[in-house]
N, C-alpha and C positions, 0 to 999 in steps of 0.2 A: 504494500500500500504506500504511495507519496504522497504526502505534504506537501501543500500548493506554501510556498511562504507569502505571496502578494495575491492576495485577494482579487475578485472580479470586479469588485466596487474601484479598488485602486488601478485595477489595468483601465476600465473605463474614464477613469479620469487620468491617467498618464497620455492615455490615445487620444482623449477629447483636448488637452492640454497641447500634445503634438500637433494636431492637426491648427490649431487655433494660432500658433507661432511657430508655424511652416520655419521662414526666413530663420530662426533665431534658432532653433534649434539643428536648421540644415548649416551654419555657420557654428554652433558649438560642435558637432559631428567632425566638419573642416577643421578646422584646429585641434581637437584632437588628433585627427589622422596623422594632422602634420608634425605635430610635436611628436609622435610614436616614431613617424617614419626617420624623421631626425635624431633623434635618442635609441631608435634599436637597428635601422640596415644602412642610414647613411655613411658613408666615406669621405675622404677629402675633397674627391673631386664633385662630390656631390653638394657637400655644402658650399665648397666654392661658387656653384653657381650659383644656388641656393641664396648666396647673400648678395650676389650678382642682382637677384631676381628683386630679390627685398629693396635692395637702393635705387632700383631703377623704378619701383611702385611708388618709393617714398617721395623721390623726386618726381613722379606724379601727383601724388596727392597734396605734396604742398605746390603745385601748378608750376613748378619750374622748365 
């Protein structure tokens, strides 16, 4: 026999919570990913570009 730990009441409200902050939670998802993916398979050559990528954003976003 299993033991459900999270209830039905809580999964309907984790899903109805989801759906309702799409954006916000599909951007916590992205950051997560990427900090795993930098912390457990990245290499040198990977975050080289990697901060390649980040300064060429940044100097987007502040309109440079």
């Amino acid at each position: 026999m299993t033991d459900q730990k999270t209830s039905e009441a809580q999964k309907r409200a984790t899903q109805a919570y989801r759906e309702k902050n799409r954006e916000k939670t599909r951007k916590q998802s992205a950051k997560s990913s990427a900090k795993s993916y930098i912390n457990k398979y990245c290499d040198l050559v990977d975050l080289t570009e990697l901060k390649q990528l980040i300064e060429d954003r940044e100097k987007e976003l502040k309109g440079e």
